[in-house]
N, C-alpha and C positions, 0 to 999 in steps of 0.2 A: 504494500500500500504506500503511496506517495506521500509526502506532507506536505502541505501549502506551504508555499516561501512568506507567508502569513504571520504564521500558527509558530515561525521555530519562538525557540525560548532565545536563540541571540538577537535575532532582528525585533523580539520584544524589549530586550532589554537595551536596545540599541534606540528604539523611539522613544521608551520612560525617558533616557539620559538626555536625549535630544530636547524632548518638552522642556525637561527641567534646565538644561542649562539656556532654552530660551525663555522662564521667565513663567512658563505654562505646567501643564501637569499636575495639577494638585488642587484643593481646596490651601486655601491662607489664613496663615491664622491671624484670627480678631489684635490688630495694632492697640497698643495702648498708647496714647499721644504723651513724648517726653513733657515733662513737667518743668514749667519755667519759673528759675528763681522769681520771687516776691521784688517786685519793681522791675522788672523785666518782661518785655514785650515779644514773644518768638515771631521771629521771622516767618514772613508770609512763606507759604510754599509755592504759591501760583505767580509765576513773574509773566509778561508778557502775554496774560494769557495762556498761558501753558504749564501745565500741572509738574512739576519737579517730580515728585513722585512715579507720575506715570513715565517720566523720560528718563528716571534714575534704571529702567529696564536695560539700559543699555550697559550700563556699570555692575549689575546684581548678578551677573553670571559669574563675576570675578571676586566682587566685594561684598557680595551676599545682600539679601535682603535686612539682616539686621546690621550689617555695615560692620562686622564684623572680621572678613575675609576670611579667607582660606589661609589655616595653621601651613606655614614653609611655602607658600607659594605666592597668596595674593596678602598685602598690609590692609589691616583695618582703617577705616574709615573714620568710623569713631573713637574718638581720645586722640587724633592724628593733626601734631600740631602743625605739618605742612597743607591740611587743608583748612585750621580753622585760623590760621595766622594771614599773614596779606593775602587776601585773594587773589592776586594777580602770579603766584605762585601754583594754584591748583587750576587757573588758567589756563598759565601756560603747560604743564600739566597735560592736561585735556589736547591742548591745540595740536602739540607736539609729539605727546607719548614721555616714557620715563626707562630708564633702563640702567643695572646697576645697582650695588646695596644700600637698601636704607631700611633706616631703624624707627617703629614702632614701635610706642612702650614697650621699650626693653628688648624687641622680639626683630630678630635680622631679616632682612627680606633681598632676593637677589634675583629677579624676574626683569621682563621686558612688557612694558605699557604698551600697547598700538596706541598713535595719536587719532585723534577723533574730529581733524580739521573743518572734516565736511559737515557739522554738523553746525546750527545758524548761530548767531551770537545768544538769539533769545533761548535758545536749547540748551545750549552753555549754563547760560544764566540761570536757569530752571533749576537745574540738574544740579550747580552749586550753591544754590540757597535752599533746597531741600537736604543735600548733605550736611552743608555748615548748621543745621538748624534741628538736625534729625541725632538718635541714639546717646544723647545726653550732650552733644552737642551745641553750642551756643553762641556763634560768631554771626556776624552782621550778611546780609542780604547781599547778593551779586547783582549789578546791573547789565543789561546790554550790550553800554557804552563804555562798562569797564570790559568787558570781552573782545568789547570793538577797537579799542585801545590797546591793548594785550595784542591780540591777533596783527595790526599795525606795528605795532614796536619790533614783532619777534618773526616778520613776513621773510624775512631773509632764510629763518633756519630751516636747515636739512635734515637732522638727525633727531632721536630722542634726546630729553635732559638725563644730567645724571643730576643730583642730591646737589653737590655742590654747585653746578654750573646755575642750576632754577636759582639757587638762593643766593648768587652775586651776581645774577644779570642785569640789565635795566630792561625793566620791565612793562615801562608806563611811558 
């Protein structure tokens, strides 16, 4: 008897992994919205129009859903003071890609970023005022025009950053 190229148990396991690592396959569990210090205002998550949340799908393969990342491969998100310090660092980041070691609370990471160039300044935007604002996180709102100025200043570069290069460029 034949088996459907359907039915095997690898090509099943081979769509769960695909769902999931794009974002789908599963029921999600109920968010609890982080909690904002007392005289503090969270950052909006909708910039231009456009849900951060729902464009943070393009980072949650890598950085997980809870922004967390993946232990030895991908750095957290949250508690990560290169994304919640000058924005114009998780930026460029984005524009360009990252590649090379850098250190998360305590924890070594030695992986390569794809940059994410193609994607608009407001998606940018989105994407980093829903991070800076999300998993205990607490850094100020990205604009646009901070994207659009980032993107401008750094239009020459070829390569990914590494750690040190992002943190003494000029950026703005």
């Amino acid at each position: 008897m034949r088996r459907s190229v359907l039915t095997t148990p690898a090509l099943l396991v081979a769509l769960s992994v695909a769902l999931t690592a794009c974002g789908g396959g599963g029921e999600k569990a109920a968010e609890t919205p982080a909690e904002t210090p007392a005289g503090e205002t969270a950052a909006p998550t909708v910039v231009a129009g456009l849900d951060g949340k729902a464009e943070y799908l393009i980072c949650q393969t890598c950085h997980q859903e809870n922004g967390e990342g993946l232990p030895n491969l991908y750095p957290p998100l949250a508690g990560s003071d290169l994304l919640t310090g000058d924005p114009s660092i998780p930026i460029a980041i984005i524009l360009h890609g990252m590649q090379g070691e850098v250190e998360v609370k305590g924890q070594k990471y030695n992986n390569v970023m794809a940059p994410w160039a193609s994607l608009t300044d407001a998606q940018i935007a989105a994407i980093l005022t829903y991070e800076r604002s999300s998993w205990g996180n607490a850094a100020s709102a990205v604009t646009a025009a901070e994207v659009a100025t980032v993107r401008s200043a750094t239009a020459s570069r070829t390569s990914p950053w590494t750690v040190a290069e992002v943190t003494s460029a000029t950026l703005k």
